[in-house]
N, C-alpha and C positions, 0 to 999 in steps of 0.2 A: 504493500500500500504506500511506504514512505517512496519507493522509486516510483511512481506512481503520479507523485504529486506534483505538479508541472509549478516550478519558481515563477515570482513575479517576473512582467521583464523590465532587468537594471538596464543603465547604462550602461554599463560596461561591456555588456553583449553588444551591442551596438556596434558596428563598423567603428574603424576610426576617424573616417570623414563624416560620419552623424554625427559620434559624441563632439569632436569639434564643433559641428554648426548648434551643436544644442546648448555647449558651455559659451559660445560666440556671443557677446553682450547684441543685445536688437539697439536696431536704429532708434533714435530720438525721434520723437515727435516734433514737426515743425507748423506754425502758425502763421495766417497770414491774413489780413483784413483787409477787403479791397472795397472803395466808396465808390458809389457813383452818385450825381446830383440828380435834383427836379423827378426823381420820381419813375413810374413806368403807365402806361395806357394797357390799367390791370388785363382787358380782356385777349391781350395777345400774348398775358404772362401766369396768370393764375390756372393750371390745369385744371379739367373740369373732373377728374377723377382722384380719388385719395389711394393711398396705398404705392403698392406696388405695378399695377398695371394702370397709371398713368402714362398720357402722351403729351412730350414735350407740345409747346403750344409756340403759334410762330414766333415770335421775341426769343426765344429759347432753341430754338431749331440747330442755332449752332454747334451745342451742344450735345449733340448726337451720339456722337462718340462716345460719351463718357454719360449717357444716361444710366448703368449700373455703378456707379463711383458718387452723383447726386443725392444730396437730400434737397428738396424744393419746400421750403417752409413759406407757410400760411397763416394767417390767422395770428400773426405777433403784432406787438405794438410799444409805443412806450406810454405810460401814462401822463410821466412828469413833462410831456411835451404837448400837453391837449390846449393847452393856453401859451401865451407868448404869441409870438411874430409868424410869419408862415416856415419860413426855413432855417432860420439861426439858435433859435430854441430849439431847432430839432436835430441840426446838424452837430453842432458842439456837443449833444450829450449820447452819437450816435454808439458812441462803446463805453459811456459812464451809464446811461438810462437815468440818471439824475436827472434833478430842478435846474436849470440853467440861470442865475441871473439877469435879473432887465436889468442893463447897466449900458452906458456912453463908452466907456473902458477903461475907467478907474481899476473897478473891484470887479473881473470879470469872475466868472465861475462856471463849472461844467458840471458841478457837485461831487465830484469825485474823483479817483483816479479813472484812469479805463482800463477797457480790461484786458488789453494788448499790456498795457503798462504792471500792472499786477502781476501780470504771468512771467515779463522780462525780470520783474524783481525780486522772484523768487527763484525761478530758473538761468538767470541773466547770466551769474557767473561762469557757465560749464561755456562760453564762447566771446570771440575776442570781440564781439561788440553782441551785449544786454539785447536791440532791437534795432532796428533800421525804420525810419519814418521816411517816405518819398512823395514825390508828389509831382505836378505838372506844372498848377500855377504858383504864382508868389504871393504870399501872405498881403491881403488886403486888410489894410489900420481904416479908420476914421469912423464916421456915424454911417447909419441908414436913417437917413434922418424920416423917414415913412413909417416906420417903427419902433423907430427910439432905440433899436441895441446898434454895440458896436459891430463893425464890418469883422471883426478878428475872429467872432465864433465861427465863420460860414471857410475858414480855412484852416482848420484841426477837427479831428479827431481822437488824438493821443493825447492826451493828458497824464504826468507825471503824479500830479495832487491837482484838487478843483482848481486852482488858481496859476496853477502852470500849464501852459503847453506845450506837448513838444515841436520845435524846432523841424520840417519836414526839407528835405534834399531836394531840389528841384534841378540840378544840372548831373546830368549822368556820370560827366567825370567826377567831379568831387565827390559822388556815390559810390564811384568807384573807389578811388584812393581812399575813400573813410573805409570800405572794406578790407581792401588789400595793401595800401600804404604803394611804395615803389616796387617795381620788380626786376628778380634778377635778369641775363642774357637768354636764360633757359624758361623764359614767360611765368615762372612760381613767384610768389610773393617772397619779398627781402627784407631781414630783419637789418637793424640799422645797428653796426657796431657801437652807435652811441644812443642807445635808448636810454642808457641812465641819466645821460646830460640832457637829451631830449626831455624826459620826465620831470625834471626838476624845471626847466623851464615853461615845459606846461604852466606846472605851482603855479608860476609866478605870473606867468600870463589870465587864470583864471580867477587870483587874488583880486589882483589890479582890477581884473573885469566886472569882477564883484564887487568892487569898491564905486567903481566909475557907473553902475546900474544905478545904484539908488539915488543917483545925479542927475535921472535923465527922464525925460518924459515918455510916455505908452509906446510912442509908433517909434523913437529911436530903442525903448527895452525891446523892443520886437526884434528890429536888427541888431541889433549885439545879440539878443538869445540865439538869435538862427547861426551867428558865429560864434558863439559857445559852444553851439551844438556841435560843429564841427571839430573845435578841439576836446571836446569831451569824449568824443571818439578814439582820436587818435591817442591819449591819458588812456583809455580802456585797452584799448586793441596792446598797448604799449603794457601796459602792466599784465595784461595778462600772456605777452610775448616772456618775460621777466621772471614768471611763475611756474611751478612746476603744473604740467597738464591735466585738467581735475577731471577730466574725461574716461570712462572705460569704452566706451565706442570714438572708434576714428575713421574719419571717410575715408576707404581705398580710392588708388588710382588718383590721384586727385589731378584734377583737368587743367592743362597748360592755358594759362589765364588768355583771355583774346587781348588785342590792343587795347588799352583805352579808351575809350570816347574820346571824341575833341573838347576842344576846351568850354566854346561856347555853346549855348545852349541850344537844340535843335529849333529851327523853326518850322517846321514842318512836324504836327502836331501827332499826327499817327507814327512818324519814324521816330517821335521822342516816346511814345506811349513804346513801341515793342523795346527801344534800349531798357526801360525800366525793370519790363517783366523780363528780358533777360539777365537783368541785373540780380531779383527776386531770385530767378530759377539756382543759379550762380552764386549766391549767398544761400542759399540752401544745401546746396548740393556741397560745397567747401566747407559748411560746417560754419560757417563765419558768424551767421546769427541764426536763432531759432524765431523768432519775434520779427515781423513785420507789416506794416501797415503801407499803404497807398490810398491816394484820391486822387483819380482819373479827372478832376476838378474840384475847384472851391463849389463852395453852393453857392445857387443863383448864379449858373454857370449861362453864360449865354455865347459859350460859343458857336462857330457857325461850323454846320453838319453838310451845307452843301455840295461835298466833297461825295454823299450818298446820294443814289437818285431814286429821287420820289423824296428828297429833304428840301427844301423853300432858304430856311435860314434857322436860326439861332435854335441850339437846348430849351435855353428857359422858355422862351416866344413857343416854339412848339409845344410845351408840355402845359400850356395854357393854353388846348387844346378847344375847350368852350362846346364841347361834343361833336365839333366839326370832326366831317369825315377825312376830311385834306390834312388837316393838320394833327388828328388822333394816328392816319397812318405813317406821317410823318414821324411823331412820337415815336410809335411802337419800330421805325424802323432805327431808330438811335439807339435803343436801348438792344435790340438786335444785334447790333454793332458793336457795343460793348460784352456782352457775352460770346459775340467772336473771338475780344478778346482775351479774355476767362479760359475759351478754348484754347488759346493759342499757349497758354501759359501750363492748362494740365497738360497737354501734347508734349509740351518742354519736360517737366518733372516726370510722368509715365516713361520719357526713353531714358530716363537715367536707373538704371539697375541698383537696388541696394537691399543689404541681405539675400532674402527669399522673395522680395517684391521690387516698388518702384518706389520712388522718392515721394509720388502720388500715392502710394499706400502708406507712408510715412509722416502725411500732413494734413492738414487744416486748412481746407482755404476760405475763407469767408466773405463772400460776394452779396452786397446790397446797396440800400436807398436810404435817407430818413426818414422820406416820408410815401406813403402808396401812390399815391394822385397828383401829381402836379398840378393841376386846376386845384382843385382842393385842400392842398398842401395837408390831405388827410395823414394823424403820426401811426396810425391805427391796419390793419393788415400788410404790415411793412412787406418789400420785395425781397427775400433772402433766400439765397442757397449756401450749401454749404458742400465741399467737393472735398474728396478724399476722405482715405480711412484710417486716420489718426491714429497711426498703428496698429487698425486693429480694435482699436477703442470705441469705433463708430460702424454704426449698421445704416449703411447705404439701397442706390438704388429704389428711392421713395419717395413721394407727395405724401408729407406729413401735414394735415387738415388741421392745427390744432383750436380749441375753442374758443369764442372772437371773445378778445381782451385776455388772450393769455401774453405775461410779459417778454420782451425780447431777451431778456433777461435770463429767462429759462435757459434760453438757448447757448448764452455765454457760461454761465454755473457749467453745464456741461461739457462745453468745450476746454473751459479749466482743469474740468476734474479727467478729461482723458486727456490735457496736454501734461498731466501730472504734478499740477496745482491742486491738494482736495478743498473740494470748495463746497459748502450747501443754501450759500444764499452771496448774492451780489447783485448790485442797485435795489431794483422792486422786486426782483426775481421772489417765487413762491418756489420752487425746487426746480431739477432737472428737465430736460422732455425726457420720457421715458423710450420712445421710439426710437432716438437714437442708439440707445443700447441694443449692443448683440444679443441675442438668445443664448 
């Protein structure tokens, strides 16, 4: 009977290229939040079926490829954004779900930190820069004087604490170098024999900086923070060149860096939008940051789409749609346009191999709006997907319906707690979506 008894099966039986891939630390979870402004012309974007046998709807169409990789969420909202102004009360708290202050921009607030910012600050250290914040346009200062708040909410979404924002990159090279700093003859990034002289002169440059802030009025702290930001970068990425590696996973193969971008900023608005997302894919794949955020625009974006045909003119203008037929289709084909580019970015992270999947199984990417309706600048069934499988931590492939006035919130708690944040409540959130979760 004892010869009989069949042993559990160990490891040790195992081959020895299994027991390797099974003691092999997994890949890190990577985050990514991606804004887009004015809204969507819900009926070419909200699928009429829940579950798993929905069909992408045309605004979505592009996304084909990667309909088992989607979750398409419904029925979110924020509430601390039902009053205020049409878009800056809504845009500013788009990853806090906080109260946004009425303010001119004395005392600006988002109510909170956000939640790209929360996850960098607990996860931040395992990588030589905490988060990466990018973006297209440049930070607009002054009033709206139609509204009463300042212009500065409608250009962040990251927030450090309510009252800070972060700083977001708008020129591709200097995205680059906050990344990778210089590089050697062999295209790999170059550590500087003199990082410890470089460090110390940081010190002394964000001393000074700091000193000379509380001298200066709103729209010049604006421009100094956005060039803090940048050496706060190069302080992190520097100190944690300096340190011994806190890493048990390290990307293979690591990809011979491309050129640089030029110096100046592209003017051609679609060939700066793909440097970005190859920037994302690229800081991903390098390990360089886990945490990132992007806005494909400020809010109350109006720029001009005529570049599509069947587009007349401007974002904003079209998404003040007025139920016209001309200019609702026009809507729906901008927002179209931007989930091409969504496309274009999992296509990037899917052909990069890592572990037992792709770099797309490895992440988070979080694609939306602040508000549903551009006519209506409704804050109330926001446009959200959410793409990739968070290692694994996420159950894809779904139209999640959830119940109207459930928090957007939800959806962030969850993505905390599988980017390996445990989290059970943040902004108004009431718990996780359950959906998301694997069986």
């Amino acid at each position: 009977m004892g010869a009989a008894m069949a042993l559990p099966l160990l490891e040790a039986m195992a081959p020895a290229t299994t027991r390797a891939a099974m003691s092999a630390p997994k890949p890190p979870v990577r985050m990514a939040c991606l804004y887009f402004p004015n809204g969507v012309w819900q009926k070419s974007w909200i699928p009429e079926a829940a579950g798993a046998e929905y069909q992408l709807p045309y605004s979505l169409e592009p996304l084909a490829d990667f309909k088992s990789r989607l979750n398409i969420l419904s029925g979110l909202d924020k509430k601390n954004s039902r009053g205020g102004d049409g878009h800056y009360a809504k845009t500013a708290n788009f990853l806090t779900g906080e109260h946004v202050a009425k303010t001119t921009g004395k005392d600006i607030s988002a109510g909170g930190v956000s939640m790209d910012q929360l996850a960098a600050s607990k996860l931040g250290h395992f990588t030589p820069l905490p988060s990466l914040e990018l973006g297209i346009d440049p930070v607009i200062s002054g009033i709206d004087s139609n509204v009463g708040y300042t212009r500065l909410y409608g250009s962040y979404i990251s927030w450090r604490s309510a009252n800070l924002p972060v700083a977001k990159e708008i020129n591709p090279r200097f995205a680059f170098e906050r990344l990778f700093g210089a590089k050697d003859a062999s295209g790999h990034a170059r550590r500087s024999r003199r990082d410890e002289d470089n460090r110390s002169l940081l010190d002394m440059v964000l001393r000074d900086a700091a000193d000379l802030r509380a001298q200066l009025g709103r729209d010049d702290q604006v421009k100094l923070d956005e060039y803090l930001e940048s050496v706060r970068a190069v302080e992190t990425r520097i100190d944690f060149a300096l340190k011994p590696d806190p890493r048990d996973w390290k990307p293979e193969d690591l990809p011979v860096l491309p050129t640089a971008p030029g110096e100046k900023t592209p003017v051609d608005f679609k060939e700066h939008i793909t440097l970005m997302l190859d920037l994302m894919a690229l800081a991903f794949q390098t390990d360089s940051t886990r945490v990132l955020s992007f806005m494909f625009a400020n809010d109350v974006s109006g720029r001009n789409f005529s570049f599509l045909p069947g587009v007349p003119g401007g974002h904003h203008d079209m998404s003040h749609h007025e139920d016209k037929e001309e200019k609702a289709k026009a809507y729906a084909e901008i927002t179209r346009w931007h989930a091409g580019q969504l496309a274009y970015l999992l296509k990037k992270l899917d052909s990069i191999r890592e572990g037992e999947g792709t770099l797309l199984d490895n992440s988070m990417i979080l694609f939306g709006s602040s508000i549903s309706d551009g006519n209506s600048h409704n804050p109330n069934n926001l446009p959200i997907i959410l793409a990739g499988g968070g290692g694994g931590a996420l159950k894809t492939g779904q139209h999640i319906a959830s119940p109207k006035e459930t928090p957007l919130c939800n959806l962030y708690v969850s993505m905390l707690n599988a980017f390996g944040v445990p989290t059970t409540d943040f902004g108004d959130s009431t718990g996780a979506i359950k959906e998301l979760m694997p069986a």
